[in-house]
N, C-alpha and C positions, 0 to 999 in steps of 0.2 A: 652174596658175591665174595670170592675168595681171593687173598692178595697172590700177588703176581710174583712168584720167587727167581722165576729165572733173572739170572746172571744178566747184564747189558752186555753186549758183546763190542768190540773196539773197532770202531768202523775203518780199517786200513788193512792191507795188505802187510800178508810175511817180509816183502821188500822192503818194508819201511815202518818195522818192529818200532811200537810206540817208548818213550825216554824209560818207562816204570816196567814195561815189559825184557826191556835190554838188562835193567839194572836187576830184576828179578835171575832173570836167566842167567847174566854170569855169576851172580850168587850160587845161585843151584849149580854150576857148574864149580865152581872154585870148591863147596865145602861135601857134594854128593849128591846133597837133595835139599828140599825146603817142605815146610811146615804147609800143608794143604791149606789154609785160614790166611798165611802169607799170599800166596796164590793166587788169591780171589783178588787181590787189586791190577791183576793184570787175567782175564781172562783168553785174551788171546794166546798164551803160550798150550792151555790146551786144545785151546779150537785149532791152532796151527801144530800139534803133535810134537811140542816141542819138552814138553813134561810127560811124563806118565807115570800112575800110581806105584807104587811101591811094593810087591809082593809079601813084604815081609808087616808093612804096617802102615793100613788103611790112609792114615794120619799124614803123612808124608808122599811126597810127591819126588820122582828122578827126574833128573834132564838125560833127555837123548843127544849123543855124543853131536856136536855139531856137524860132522863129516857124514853121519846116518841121514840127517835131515837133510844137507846138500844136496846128496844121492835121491834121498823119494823125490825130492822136488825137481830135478833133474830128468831121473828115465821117462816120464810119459814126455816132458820137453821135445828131448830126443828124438825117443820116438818118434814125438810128430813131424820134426823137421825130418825124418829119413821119410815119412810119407810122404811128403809133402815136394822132398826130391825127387821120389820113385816115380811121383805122379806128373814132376814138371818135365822127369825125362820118356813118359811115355807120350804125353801130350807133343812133345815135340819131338820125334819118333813116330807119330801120324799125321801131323801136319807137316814135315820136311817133303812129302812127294807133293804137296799142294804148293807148298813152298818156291819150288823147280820152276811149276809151270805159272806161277803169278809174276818170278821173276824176266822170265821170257814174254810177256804180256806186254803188246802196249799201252795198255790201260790196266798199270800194277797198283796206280794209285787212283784211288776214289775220290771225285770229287764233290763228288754229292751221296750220302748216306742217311738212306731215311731210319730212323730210333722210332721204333713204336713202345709205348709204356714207358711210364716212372723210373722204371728199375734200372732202364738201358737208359733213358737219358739221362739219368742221372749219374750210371756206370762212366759215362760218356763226359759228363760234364767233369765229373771226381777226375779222370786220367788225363784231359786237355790242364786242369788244374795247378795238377802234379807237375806238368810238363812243363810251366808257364812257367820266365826266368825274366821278363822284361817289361811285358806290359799287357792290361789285361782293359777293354774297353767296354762298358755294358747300357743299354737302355733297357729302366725295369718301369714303364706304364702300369698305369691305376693307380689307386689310392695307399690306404697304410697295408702294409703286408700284414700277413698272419704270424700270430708269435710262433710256432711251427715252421713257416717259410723262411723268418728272420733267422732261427736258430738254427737252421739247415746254410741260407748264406752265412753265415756267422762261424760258423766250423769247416766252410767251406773257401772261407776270404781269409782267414787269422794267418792260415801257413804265407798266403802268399805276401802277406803285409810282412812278415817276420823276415821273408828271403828278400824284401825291400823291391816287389813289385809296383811298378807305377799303376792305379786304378783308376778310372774316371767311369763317375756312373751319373747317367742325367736319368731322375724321376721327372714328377709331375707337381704343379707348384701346389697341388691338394696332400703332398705329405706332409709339407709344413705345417699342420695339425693335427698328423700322427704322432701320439707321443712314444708309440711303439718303435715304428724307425728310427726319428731321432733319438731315440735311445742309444738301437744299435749303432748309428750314423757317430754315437758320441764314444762308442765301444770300439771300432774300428778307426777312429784318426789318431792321430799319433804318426803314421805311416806317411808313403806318399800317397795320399788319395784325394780327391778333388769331388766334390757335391755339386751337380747343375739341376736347378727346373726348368720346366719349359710348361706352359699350358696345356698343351698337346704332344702327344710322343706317335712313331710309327709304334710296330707289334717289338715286342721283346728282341733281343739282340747281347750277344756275349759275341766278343772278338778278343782271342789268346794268341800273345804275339806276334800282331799281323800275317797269322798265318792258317789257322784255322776258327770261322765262326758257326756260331748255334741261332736258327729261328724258329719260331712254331711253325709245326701246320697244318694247325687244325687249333679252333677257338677254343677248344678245351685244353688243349698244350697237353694232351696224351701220345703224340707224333710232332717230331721236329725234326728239322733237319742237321745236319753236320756237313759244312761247306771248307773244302780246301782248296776249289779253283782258284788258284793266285785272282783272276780278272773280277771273279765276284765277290771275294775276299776284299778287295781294293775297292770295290764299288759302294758295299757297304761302310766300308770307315769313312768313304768322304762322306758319306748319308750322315754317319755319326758325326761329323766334324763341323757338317752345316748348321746343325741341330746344337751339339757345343758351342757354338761361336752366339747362336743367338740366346741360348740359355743364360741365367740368372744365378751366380752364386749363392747356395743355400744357405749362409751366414748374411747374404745382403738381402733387402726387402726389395720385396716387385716393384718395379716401377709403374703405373698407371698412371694415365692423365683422368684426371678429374672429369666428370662432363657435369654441366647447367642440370641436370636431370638425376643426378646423384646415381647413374648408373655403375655399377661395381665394374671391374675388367672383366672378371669369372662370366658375368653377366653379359655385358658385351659379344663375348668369345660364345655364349650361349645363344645371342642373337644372330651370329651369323650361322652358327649349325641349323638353326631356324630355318629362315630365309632359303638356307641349300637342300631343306625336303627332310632334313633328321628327324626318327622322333626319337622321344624323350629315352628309350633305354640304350639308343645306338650315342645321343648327346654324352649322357652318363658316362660309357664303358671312355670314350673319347677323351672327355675330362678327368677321369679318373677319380669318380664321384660315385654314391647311390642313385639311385634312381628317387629315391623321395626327397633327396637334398636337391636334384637337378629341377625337380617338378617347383620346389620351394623359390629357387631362383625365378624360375618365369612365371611363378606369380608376381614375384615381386617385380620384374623386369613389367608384366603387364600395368599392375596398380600404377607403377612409374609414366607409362606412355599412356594411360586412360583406355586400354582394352578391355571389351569386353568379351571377344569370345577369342578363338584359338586361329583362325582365317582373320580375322583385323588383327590381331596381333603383328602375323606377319608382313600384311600391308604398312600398318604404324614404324613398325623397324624402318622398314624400305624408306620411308618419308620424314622420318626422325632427322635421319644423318647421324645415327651414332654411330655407325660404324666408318665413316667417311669415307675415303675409295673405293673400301672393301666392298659397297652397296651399289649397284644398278638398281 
């Protein structure tokens, strides 16, 4: 096995020339040139072309005039911004005669816009984002997010925290043992943001400045909708307000009453999914749980009330009275 000669290279950007790279370079610049063996503690001045060899002797190394370097770094810039104009004034150059007749429409504005795929909703989600200037309301159902999903809201929530967006987001009281969330949960306050649980959530829900909301529609969340009807816009926030009001802040512990039976809340809330005809993966998704943690619970909710099969189970509930009014 042979050693490894290449050079480490300086992990930054020409923008922000490393302290030994600057003090290299204006050396080189002040006296002509420098010593190639000087050189090697700063290898980014010739991976950024800001040195080059010496024609006259190997040994030595020139700086390129700093106005030279300016320049290369510059034209393709340029460049791209003059495409980049040519293309924003042709695109709009073909949509101005669509333009004409959406503005004589009376239906110019959309109030329902179905996003099919990831890419649009999420194009969709990034531009409501952007837009948002006051308050931004969300319910994220299920259990602990994917580190993937977190880092997507997380580059997604920072700008709005920084422009001092109000945020209110109600989970489900099963993240309180994601340490992945509370992670982010602990990465994103500082700001205005508010934390609620609730045992149960309706489907997903983002509302950007009471004026435009996002839902699924479809249980794989590959199709959503984008909602501007002021009326259903309004319908949905008091949905989210009911749901707020009876949530639980995520710094404070659930409150549960106790029962003679040592039955847990979780469990309780399991007993009556029960009783209403659930089975165990629709109980789960509900809870925002596994399905083998949900199965865990009604065993143990069973061993508690003396069942033995899955039909007296539900009888037992019914005659327990744990759930108390909630139970006919």
């Amino acid at each position: 096995m042979t050693a490894n000669n290449t050079q480490p290279t300086h992990p930054h950007a020409v923008t922000d020339l490393c302290d030994e790279g600057a003090r290299l370079y204006v050396s080189a610049l002040s006296t002509g040139r420098i010593a190639r063996t000087d050189a090697e503690a700063a290898p980014c001045l010739l991976e950024f072309a800001l040195l080059h060899p010496d024609p006259d002797d190997a040994n030595w190394l020139r700086p390129v005039p700093p106005s030279v370097a300016l320049a290369q770094r510059l034209h393709p810039i340029e460049r791209e911004i003059q495409d980049r104009r040519r293309i924003s004034i042709e695109l709009t150059d073909s949509f101005e005669p669509f333009m004409a007749i959406s503005a004589q429409s009376p239906a110019s504005t959309h109030a329902i816009t179905v996003l099919e795929g990831f890419d649009r909703i999420n194009a969709a989600l990034n531009l409501a984002t952007a837009e948002c200037h006051a308050e931004m309301l969300t319910i994220q159902p299920g259990g602990g997010r994917s580190a993937h999903a977190l880092t997507q809201a997380l580059e997604r929530d920072r700008p709005l925290i920084d422009r001092g967006v109000s945020i209110r987001t109600l989970y489900q009281h099963t993240v309180r043992h994601s340490q992945g969330t509370l992670a982010y949960v602990e990465r994103i306050s500082g700001g205005k943001v508010e934390i609620r649980t609730l045992e149960e959530l309706i489907e997903r829900l983002i509302v950007f400045d009471r004026t435009v909301a996002f839902i699924p529609a479809r249980d794989d969340r590959r199709v959503a909708l984008e909602l501007r009807h002021p009326g259903l816009v309004e319908y949905l926030i008091k949905v989210f307000e009911q749901l707020w009001q009876r949530a639980v802040p995520l710094m404070e512990e659930v409150p549960y009453d106790p029962t003679p039976d040592g039955i847990s809340g979780v469990q309780r809330s399991i007993a009556k999914l029960l009783i209403e005809g659930h089975v165990d993966e629709a109980i789960a998704r509900r809870l925002g749980m596994n399905v083998r943690t949900c199965r865990a619970h009604i065993a143990k909710l069973a061993a508690s009330l003396g069942s033995g099969s899955r039909a007296q189970l539900g009888y037992l509930i019914a005659q327990s009275g744990i759930l108390g009014k909630d139970c006919h």
